[in-house]
C-alpha positions as CSV (number, residue, x, y, z in Angstrom):
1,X,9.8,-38.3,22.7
2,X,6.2,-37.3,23.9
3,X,5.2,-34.9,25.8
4,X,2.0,-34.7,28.3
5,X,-0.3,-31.6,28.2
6,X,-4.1,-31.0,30.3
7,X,-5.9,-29.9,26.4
8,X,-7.8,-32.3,25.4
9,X,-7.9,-33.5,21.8
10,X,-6.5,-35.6,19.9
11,X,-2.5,-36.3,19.6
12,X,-0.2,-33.8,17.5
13,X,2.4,-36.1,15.7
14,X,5.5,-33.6,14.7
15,X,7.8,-35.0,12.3
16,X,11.1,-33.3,12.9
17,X,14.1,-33.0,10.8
18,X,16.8,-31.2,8.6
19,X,15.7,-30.6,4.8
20,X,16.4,-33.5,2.8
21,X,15.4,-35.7,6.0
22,X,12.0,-36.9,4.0
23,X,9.7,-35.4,6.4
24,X,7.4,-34.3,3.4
25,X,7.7,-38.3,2.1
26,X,6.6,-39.6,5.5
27,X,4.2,-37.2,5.6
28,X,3.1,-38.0,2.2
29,X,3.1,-41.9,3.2
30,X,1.5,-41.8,6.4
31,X,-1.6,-39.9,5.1
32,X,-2.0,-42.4,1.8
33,X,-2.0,-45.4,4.5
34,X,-4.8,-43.3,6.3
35,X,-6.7,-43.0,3.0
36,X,-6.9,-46.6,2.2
37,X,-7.6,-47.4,5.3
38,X,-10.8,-45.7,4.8
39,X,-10.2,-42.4,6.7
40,X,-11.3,-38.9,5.8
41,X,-7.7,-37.2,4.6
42,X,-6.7,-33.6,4.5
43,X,-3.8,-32.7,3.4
44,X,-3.1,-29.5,4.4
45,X,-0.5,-26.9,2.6
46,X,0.3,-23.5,1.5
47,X,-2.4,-22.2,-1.2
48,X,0.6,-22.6,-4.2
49,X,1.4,-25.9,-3.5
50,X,-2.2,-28.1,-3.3
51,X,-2.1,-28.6,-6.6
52,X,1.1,-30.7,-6.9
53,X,0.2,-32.3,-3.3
54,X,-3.3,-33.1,-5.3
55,X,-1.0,-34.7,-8.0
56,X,1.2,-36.6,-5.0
57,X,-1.2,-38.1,-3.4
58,X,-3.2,-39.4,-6.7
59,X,0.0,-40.9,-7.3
60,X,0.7,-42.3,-4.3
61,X,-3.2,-43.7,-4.3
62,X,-2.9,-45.0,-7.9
63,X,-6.3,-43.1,-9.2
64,X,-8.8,-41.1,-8.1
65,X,-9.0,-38.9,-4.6
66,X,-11.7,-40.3,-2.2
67,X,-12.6,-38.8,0.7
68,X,-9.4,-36.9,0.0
69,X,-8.9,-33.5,-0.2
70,X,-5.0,-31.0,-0.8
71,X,-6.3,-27.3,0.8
72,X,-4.4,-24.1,2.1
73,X,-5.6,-22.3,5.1
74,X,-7.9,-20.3,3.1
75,X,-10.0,-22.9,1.4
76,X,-10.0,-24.8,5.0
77,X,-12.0,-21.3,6.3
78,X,-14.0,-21.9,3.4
79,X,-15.0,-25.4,4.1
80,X,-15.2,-25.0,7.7
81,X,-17.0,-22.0,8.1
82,X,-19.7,-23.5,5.5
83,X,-19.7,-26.9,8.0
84,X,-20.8,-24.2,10.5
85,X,-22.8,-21.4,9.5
86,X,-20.5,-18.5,9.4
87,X,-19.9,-17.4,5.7
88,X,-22.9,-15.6,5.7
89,X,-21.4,-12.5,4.8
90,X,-19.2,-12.0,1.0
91,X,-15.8,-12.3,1.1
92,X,-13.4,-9.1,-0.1
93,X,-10.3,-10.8,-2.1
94,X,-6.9,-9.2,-2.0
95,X,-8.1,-7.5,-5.3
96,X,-10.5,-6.1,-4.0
97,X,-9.6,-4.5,-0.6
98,X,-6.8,-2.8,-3.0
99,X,-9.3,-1.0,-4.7
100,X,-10.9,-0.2,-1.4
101,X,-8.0,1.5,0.5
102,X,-7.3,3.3,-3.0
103,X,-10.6,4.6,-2.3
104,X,-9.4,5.3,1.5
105,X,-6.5,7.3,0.6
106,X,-8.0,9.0,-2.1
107,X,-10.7,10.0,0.7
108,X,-8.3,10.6,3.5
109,X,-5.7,12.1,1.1
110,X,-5.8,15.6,3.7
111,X,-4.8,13.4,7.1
112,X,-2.0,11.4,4.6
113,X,1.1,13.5,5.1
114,X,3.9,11.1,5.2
115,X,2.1,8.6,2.9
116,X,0.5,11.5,0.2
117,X,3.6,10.9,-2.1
118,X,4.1,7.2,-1.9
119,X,0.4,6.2,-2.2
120,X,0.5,6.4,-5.7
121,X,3.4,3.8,-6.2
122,X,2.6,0.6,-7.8
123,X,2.4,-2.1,-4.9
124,X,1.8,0.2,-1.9
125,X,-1.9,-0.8,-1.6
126,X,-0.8,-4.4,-1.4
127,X,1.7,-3.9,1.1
128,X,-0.5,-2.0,3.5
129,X,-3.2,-4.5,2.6
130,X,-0.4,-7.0,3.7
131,X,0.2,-5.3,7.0
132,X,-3.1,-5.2,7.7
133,X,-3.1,-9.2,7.7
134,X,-0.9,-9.1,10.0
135,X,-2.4,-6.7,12.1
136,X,-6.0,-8.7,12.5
137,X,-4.2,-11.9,12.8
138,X,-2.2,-10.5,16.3
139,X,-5.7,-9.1,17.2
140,X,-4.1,-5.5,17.1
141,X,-6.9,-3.1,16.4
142,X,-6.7,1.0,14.8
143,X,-6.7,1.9,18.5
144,X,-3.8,0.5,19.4
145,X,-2.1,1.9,16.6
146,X,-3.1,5.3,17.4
147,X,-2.5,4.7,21.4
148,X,0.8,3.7,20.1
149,X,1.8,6.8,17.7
150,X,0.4,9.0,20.5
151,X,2.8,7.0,23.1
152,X,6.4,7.7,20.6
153,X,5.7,11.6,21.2
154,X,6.1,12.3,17.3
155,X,8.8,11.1,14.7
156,X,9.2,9.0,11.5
157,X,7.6,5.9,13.3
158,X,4.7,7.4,15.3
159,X,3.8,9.4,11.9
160,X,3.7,5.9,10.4
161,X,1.2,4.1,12.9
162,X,-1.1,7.2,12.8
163,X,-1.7,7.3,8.8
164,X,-1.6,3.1,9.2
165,X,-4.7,3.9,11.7
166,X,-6.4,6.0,9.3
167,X,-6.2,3.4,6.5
168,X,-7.0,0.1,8.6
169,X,-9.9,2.4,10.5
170,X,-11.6,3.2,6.9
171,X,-11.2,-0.4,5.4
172,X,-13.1,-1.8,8.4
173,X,-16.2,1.1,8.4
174,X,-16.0,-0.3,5.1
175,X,-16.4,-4.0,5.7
176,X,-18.3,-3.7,8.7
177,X,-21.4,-5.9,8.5
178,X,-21.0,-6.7,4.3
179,X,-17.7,-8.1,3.9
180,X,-14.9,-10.8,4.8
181,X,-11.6,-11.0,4.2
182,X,-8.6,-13.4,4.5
183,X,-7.8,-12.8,8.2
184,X,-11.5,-12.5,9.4
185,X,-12.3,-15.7,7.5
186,X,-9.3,-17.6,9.5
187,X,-10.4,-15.8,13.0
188,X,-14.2,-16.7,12.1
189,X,-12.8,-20.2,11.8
190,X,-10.9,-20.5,14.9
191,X,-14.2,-19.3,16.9
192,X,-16.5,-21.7,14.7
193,X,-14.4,-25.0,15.0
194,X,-16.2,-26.6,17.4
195,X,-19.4,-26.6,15.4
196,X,-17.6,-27.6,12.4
197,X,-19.2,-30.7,10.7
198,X,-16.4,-30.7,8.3
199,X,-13.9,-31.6,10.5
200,X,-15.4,-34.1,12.6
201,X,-13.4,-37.6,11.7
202,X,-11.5,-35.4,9.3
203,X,-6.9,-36.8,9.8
204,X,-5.0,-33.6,8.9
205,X,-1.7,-33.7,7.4
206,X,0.2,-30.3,7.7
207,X,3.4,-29.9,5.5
208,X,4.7,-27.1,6.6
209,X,7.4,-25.0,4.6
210,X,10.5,-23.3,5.7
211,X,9.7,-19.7,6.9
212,X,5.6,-20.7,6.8
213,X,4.7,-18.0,9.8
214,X,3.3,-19.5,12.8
215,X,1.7,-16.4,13.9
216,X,-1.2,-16.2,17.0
217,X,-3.8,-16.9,14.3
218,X,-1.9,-20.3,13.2
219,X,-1.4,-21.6,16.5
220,X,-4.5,-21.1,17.5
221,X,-6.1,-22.5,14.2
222,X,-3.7,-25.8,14.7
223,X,-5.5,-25.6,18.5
224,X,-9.0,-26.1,16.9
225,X,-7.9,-28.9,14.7
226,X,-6.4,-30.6,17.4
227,X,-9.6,-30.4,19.5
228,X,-11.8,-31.1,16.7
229,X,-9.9,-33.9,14.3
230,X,-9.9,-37.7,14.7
231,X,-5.6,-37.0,14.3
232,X,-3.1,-34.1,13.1
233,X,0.5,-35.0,12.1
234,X,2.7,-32.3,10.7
235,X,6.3,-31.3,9.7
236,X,8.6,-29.0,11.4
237,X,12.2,-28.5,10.0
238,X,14.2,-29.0,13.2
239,X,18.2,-29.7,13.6
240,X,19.9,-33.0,14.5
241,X,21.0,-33.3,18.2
242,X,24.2,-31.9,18.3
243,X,24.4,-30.0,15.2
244,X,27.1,-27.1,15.7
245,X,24.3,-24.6,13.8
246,X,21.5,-25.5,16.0
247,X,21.5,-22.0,16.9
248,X,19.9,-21.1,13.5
249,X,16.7,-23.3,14.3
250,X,16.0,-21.3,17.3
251,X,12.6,-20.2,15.4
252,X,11.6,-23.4,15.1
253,X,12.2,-24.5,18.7
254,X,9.9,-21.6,19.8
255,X,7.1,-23.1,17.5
256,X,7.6,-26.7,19.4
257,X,7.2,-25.0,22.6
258,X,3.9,-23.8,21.4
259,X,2.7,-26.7,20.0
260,X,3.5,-28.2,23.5
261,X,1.4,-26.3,25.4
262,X,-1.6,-26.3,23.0
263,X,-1.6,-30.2,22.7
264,X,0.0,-33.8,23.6
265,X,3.2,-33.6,21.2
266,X,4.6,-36.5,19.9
267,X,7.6,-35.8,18.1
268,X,9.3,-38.6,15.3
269,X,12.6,-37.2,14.7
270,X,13.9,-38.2,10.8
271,X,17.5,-38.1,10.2
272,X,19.5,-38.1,6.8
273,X,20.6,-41.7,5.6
274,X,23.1,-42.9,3.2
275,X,20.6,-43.5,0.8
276,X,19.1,-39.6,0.7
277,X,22.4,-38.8,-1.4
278,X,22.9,-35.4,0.2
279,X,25.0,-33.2,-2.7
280,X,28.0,-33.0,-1.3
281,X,28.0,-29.4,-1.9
282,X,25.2,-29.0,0.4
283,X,26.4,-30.8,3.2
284,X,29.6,-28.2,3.3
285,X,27.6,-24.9,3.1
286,X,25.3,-26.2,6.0
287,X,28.9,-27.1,7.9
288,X,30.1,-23.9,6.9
289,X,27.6,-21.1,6.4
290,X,27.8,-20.0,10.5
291,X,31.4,-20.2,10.6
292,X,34.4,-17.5,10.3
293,X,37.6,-18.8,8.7
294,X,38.8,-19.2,4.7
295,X,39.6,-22.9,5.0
296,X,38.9,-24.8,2.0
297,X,36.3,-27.8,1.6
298,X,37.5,-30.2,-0.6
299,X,33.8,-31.6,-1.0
300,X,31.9,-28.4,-1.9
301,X,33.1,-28.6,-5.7
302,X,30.2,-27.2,-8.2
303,X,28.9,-24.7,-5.7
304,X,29.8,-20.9,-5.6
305,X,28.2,-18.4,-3.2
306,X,28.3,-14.6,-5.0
307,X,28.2,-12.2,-2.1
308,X,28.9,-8.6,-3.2
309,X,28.3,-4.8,-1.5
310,X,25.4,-4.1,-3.3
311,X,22.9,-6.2,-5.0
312,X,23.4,-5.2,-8.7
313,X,27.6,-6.2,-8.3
314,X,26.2,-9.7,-6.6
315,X,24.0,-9.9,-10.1
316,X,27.5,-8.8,-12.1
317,X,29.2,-11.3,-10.2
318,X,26.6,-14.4,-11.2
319,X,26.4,-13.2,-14.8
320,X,30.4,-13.4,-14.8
321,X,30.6,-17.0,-13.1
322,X,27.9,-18.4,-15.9
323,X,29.7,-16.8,-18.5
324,X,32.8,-18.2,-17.8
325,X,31.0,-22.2,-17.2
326,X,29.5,-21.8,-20.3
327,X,33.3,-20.4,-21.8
328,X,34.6,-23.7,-20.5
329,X,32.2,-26.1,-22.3
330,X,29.4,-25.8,-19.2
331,X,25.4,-26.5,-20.9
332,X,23.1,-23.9,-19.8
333,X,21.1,-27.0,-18.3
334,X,23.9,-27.8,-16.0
335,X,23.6,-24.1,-14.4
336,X,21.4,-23.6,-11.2
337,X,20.8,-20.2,-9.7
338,X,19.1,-19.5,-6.7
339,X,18.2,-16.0,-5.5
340,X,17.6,-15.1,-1.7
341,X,14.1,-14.0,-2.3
342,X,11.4,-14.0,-5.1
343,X,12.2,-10.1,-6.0
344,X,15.8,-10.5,-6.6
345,X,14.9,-12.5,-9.6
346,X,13.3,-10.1,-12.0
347,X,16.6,-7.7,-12.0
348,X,18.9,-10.9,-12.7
349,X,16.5,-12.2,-15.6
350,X,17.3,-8.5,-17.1
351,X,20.6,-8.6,-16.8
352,X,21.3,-12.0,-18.0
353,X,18.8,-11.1,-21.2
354,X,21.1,-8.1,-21.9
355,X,24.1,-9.7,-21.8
356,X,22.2,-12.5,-24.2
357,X,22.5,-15.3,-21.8
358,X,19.6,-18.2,-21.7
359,X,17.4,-18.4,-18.3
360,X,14.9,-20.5,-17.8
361,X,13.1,-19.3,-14.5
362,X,11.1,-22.0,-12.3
363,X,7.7,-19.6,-11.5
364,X,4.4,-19.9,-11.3
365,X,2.4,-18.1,-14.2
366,X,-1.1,-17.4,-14.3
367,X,-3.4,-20.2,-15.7
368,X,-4.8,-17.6,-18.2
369,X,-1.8,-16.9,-19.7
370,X,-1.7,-20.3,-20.7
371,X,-2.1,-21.0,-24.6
372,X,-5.0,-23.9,-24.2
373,X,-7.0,-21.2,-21.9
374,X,-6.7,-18.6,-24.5
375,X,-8.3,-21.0,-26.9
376,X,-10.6,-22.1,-25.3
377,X,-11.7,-18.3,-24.2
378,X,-11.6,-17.3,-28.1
379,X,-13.8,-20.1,-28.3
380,X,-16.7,-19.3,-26.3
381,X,-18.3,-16.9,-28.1
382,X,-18.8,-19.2,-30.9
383,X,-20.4,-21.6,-28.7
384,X,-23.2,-19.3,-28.0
């Protein structure tokens, strides 16, 4: 299916498809083809995951990476804005601009009425460094914020965006003219494209991941590659035609629309085959999930769902269910778990270690906490 657009560039190849289609393979196969064809390849993915897209495509290539390169969004700002001239000032990490708006509320603390108890929590500098992300990438400025307080007439919310305006106001009187951070290196990039010498001949290859947030700043940065690159082919999860739950893809449909307008779209649609081996069990939760009714699925044996009230009688409820597998001859190997979000996995690691159970929990941990870097770091010294 393509579709026809008036911005120039070069075509956007979307690979559509449910999860477990192999969009990430083809994705993955198409970009090794372009590498030893002799192309410049970028393989372009969250910052968490270049490393094992580093490993993939080594694999896939049989040895070393040449003119290949796995980079998030942040490291492409990097490159780009070196290509072009525009790093000129020193980039503030996330650490950092923490340790500025402590600083801000510390300095603020008698304009800080709702937020003068809660400032001191653990975590509420990164979440208000968070929102600020989000705030610079939708080009919403302290003004608005304070336009926008002063437009509710009072209450919880408009109390909110006025201390929010304080804070964001005083972190960029900080930056202004010395510093960088995240969101202005990905707006400095979107305005310095076109001069970019890195990404001239460059073939981009963007996985993108379930939930990834295709914000202004995103589409606008996929815009500049598409005006800028010799080619840019990407992944979009997308339903089947048909599918009874294509109503829960409406998020993604959005993004194709956008993608339409910004460049000429051609979309390869991947479907499940026989030979993907679906788990069955899978297969009747995504027939399910969006569906009233207590019929039973005879093909959804080995999964359970625990839904409870309250978060800590779901944990109760998962603890229960493992302890009776592993009462019925059930190997703590043969036992998945898989939590709605990243947080609700510390409180069941607790309760599973009270009630002695093993857990093995698949999460990234720092490189320095690594035994060979301590080592090596106890090492150093002697060295000298």
């Amino acid at each position: 299916m393509l579709f026809t657009s008036k911005i120039g560039g070069c075509m956007l190849t979307v690979l559509t498809g449910r999860c477990g289609s192999g969009k990430t393979r083809r994705l993955l196969d198409l970009a090794t083809q372009r590498a030893r064809a002799g192309g410049r390849v970028l393989l372009l993915l969250p910052e968490q995951n270049t490393y094992d897209g580093e490993v993939a495509l080594m694999e896939a290539l049989g040895g070393s990476l040449f003119n290949c390169e796995a980079l998030g969004l942040d490291r492409l700002a990097k490159r780009g804005l070196e290509s072009s001239g525009g790093s000129a000032r020193l980039f503030l990490s996330a650490e950092g601009r923490r340790i500025v708006l402590r600083s801000i509320i510390e300095k603020h603390a008698d304009e800080l009425q709702l937020f003068r108890g809660i400032s001191a929590r653990s975590g509420f500098t990164e979440k208000t460094g968070e929102l600020i992300d989000l705030f610079k990438n939708a080009d919403i400025l302290p003004f608005d914020l304070k336009n926008a307080a002063k437009s509710l007439g009072g209450g919880l919310l408009s109390s909110k965006l006025g201390e929010l305006s304080v804070l964001y106001s005083g972190l960029l009187d900080f930056m202004a003219g010395k510093y960088i951070d995240r969101a202005d290196s990905l707006r400095l990039l979107c305005e310095k494209m076109d001069g970019a010498e890195y990404l001239r001949d460059l073939h981009v290859y963007f996985d993108s991941p379930h939930g990834f947030l295709y914000d202004q700043r995103t589409i606008a940065i996929l815009e500049g590659l598409v005006k800028n690159c010799a080619s840019v082919t990407m992944t979009l999860r997308l339903n089947d035609q048909g599918d009874e739950d294509g109503g829960i893809f409406y998020f993604e449909h959005r993004v194709l629309s956008k993608l339409q307008k910004i460049a000429q779209v051609e979309r390869i649609h991947l479907k499940r085959g026989e030979k993907d081996a679906t788990p069955a069990g899978l297969v009747a939760i995504e027939r399910r999930l969006f569906k009233s009714g207590d019929e039973p699925e005879p093909d959804c044996t080995g999964v359970s769902v625990c839904a409870a009230a309250t978060p800590s009688e779901e944990r109760r409820a998962v603890c229960e269910r493992a302890v009776d597998l592993l009462k019925n001859g059930a190997k703590p190997a043969d036992i998945y778990i898989v939590t709605a979000t990243e947080s609700d996995a510390a409180p069941l690691r607790a309760d599973m270690a009270m009630l002695g159970l093993p857990l093995f929990m698949d999460e990234r941990r720092p490189l320095s906490h690594h035994p060979l870097v301590d080592n090596c770091g106890k090492a150093c010294p002697f060295c000298r």
